[in-house]
N, C-alpha and C positions, 0 to 999 in steps of 0.2 A: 911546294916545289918538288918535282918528282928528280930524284939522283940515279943518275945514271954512269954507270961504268965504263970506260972506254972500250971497245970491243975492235980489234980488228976490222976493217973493214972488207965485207964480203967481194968476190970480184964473180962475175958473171961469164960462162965459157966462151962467150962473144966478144970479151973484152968491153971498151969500152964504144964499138960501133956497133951494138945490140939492137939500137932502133934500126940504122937502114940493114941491117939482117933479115930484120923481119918477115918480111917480103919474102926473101930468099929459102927463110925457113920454113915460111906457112907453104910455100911452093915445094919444096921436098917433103914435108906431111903430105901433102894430096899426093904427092906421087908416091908413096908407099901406100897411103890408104887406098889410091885407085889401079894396084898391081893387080893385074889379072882380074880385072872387074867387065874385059870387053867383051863383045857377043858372041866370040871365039871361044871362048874361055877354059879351057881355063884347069882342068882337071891337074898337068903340070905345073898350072904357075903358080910362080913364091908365093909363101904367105904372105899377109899383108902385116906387117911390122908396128906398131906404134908403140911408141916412147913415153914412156910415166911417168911424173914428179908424183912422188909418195908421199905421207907426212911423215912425222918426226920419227928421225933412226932411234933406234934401240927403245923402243916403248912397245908395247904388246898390240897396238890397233896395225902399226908398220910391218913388225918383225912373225907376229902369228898372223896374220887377216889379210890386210893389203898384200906384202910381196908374194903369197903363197896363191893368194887369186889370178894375179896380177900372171904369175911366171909359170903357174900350174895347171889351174883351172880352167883358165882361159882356153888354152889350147883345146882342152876337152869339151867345154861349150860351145866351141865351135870347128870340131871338127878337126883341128888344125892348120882349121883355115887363117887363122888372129894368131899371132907370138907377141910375146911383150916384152920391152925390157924396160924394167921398171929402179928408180932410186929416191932415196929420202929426201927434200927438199932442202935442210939441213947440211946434206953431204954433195949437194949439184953445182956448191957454185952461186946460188940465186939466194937472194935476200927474201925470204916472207912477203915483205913490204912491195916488191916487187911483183907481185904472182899476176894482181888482176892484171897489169897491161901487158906482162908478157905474152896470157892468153889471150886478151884482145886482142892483139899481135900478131897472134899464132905462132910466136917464137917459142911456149909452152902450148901444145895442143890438146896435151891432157893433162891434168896433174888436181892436187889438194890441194884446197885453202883454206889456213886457220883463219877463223872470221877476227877473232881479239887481233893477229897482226894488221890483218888487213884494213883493221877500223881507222887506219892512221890515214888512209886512201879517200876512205870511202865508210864515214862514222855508220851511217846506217846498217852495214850489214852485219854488224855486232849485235841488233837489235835483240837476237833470241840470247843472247848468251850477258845479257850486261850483269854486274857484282849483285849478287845477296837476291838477284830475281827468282832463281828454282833451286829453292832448298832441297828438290829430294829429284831424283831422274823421272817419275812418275809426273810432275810438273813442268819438269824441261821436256819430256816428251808432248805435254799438251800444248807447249812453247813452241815447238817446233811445228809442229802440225797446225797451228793456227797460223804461223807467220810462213810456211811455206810457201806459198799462192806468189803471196810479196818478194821473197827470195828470187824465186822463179824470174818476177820481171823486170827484179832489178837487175839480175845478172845478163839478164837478155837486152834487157833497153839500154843499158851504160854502157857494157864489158861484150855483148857479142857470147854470150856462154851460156851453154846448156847444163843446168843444172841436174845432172844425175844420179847423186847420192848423199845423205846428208848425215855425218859421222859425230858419235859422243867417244872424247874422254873421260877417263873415271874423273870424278867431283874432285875439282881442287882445294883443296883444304889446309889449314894453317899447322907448320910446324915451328915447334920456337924451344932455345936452346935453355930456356930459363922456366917455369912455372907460369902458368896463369890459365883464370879458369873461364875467361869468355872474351867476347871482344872489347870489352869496355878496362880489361887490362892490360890494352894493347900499345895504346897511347906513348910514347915517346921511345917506340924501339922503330929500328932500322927492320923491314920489312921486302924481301924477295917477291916482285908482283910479276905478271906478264904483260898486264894490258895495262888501259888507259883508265877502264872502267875501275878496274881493282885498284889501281894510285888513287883516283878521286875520292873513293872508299875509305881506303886509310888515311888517307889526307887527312877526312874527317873526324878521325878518330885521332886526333893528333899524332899519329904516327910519319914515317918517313919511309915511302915507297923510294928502290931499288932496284932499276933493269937490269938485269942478268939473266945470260942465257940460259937453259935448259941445265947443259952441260956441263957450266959454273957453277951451282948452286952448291956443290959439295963442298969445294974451298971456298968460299968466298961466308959459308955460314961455319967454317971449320976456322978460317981463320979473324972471325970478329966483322967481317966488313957489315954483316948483317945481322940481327940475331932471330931471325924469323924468315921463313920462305914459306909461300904460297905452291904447291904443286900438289900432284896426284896422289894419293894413299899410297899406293903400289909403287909406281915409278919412282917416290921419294924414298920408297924401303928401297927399290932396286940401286938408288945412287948411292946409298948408304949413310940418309939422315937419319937412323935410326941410330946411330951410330956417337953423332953430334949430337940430339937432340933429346928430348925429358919429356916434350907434351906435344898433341899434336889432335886437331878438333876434328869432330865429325861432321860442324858446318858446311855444308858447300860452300864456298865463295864463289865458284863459276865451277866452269865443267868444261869449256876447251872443246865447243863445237867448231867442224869443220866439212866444209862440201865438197865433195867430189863434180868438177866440171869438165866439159869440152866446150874450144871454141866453136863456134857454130859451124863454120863452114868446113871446121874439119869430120864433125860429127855428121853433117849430111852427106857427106863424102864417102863414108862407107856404106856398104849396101845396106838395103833395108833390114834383110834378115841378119845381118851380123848385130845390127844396132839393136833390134828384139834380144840376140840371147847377151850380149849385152848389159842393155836395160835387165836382164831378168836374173843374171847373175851378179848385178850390183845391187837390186835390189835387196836378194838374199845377202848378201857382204853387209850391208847397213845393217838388219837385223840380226846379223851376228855381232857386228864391233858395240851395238846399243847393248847386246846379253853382260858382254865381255865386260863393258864397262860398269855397269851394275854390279855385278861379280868382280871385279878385281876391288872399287873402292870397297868394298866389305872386306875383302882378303888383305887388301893394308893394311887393315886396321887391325885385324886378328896377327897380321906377320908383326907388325909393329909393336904394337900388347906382348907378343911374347907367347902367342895361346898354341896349342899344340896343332891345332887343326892346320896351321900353316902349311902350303902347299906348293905356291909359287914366289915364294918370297925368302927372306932371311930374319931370323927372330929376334925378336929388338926386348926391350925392356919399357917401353912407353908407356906412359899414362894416357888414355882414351878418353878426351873428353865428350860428354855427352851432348845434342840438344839442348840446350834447358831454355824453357818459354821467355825466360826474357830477354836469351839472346832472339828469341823469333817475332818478339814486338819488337826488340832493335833493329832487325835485319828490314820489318816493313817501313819503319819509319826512317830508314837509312835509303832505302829505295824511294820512296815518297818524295821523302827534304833534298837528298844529295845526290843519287846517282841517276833518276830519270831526269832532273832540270839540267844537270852537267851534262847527258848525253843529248839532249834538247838543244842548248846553248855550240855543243860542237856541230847538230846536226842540220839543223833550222826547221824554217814549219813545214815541210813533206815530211819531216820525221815525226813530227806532231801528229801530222795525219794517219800518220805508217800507225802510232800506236795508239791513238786513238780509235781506228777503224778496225784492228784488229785483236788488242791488249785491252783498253780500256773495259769492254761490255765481261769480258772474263774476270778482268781482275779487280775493275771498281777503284783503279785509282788512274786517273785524269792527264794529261800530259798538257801543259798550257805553256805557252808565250813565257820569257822571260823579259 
């Protein structure tokens, strides 16, 4: 049974008539994206304006990458013809859980989705990111790139969205306030997860997954509720479990992929050459946030250690646990037994297909009927 902590409940800037807005809103998108688009045109008129849902405030892919693209760049790529005003999804008002229909919608025209929230919607688009799949970013990159294709037309054939940029955070990894030296010592502690995929995970380990938000995890592992949390190398030094905490793994558990998309109609909406530099300026952004995140999971773990090289972080006193192979025969037979039949069972047989046709022939393990 997965526990979850009571949270506030998010409210959305629409209130609670957000759906017949929609309309209203997707119709003010095209009217700023089609400002000074006529055969007049155009040398005076406004720029064209669009509005950005970010991902998570205060983490380094939001706070360095996203908003400095977003509010900087932009203008520069194109001239000055694009301004953006951009915010963390986190700080808008808008539930995670919410994102894909809002874009369908066009109530969000542009914005970021974490795929682990969103699996609550829509199981399958968690496919690249499910627990204990890509132990190192060099296999979640080949994750990605094989199940892109798929991404692409799920979010076009459900959701109406143009998949434009596909984002890693650093490897989520285990900290825990007590000793232990893999996961088979994990078994009956309270455990800080995000997803659905990481609860099943633990589940099996006898453990007890814990929803809590981002934000929470300081107190709530500070004051007992938990004694373990699942998050980023880095972002865990930055909230200051370093602080709480004694050990902390170099395992991946997940990695906290996330896509950048546009509704469709708002995305054909802008002129072609804007949508070029665009495209070509997020392209370059994706391969920076994938550098970033390679680079910061390794720098957690050095700020956390305690090692001098620390750079962007705060130096802790941690113990580093390593790899060791028989967490990496656990980790396949954990994926094998528990976490692709669990995400099969939420998904049904197009997910079957989904990883059969694309996972299977790479990875040699089979996704069947339960």
């Amino acid at each position: 049974m997965i526990l979850r902590r009571p949270v506030p409940p998010g409210s959305l800037p629409w209130g609670d008539s957000w759906r017949q807005a929609a309309r209203m809103a997707l119709a003010a998108c095209l009217g700023l994206v089609l400002a000074g688009i006529g055969p007049a045109a155009a040398e005076e008129a406004p720029p064209i304006t669009l509005k950005i849902v970010g991902g998570l405030a205060g983490v380094a892919q939001y706070t360095r990458h996203e908003m400095p693209f977003w509010t900087e760049q932009v203008p520069q790529l194109t001239q000055g013809r694009v301004r953006a005003e951009v915010a963390p999804f986190d700080r808008s008002g808008i539930r995670g859980t919410e994102m894909l229909q809002l874009m369908r919608l066009g109530v969000v025209p542009f914005g970021t989705i974490l795929l682990s929230i969103s699996a609550s919607e829509e199981p399958e688009i968690n496919v690249m990111d499910l627990a204990v799949m890509n132990p190192d970013i060099a296999t979640l990159r080949s994750t990605v790139t094989l199940l892109r294709p798929r991404l692409e037309a799920l979010l076009q054939d459900r959701f109406n969205l143009a998949l434009l940029s596909i984002y890693a955070y650093p490897a989520q990894v285990v900290f825990c306030r007590q000793p232990f030296a893999g996961l088979g010592d994990l078994g009956g502690r309270r455990i800080r997860v995000s997803s659905v995929s990481q609860s099943e995970l633990f589940e099996a380990l006898g453990a007890a997954p814990v929803v809590i938000p981002f934000a929470d995890i300081l107190a709530n592992l500070r004051g007992g509720v938990v004694e373990c949390a699942v998050t980023g190398s880095l972002s865990g030094n930055a909230l200051g479990l370093h602080t709480v905490s004694t050990h902390v793994s170099r395992q991946a558990i997940s990695w906290g992929v996330s896509v950048f998309a546009a509704n469709a109609n708002a995305w054909a909406a802008l002129p072609a050459g804007i949508r070029t530099q665009l495209q070509s300026g997020l392209t370059d952004l994706q391969e920076q946030i994938w550098r970033s995140a390679e680079h910061e999971t390794e720098e957690g773990f050095i700020c956390n250690a305690g090692r001098p090289e620390c750079a962007h972080g705060t130096r802790g006193h941690m113990v580093v646990l390593d790899d060791e192979p028989r967490d990496r025969q656990r980790r396949a037979q954990l994926l094998r037994d528990v976490v692709l039949p669990s995400w099969v069972r939420r998904c049904g047989a197009d997910c079957i297909e989904t990883w059969n046709t694309y996972i299977a022939p790479n990875r040699g393990i089979l996704a069947k009927p339960e």
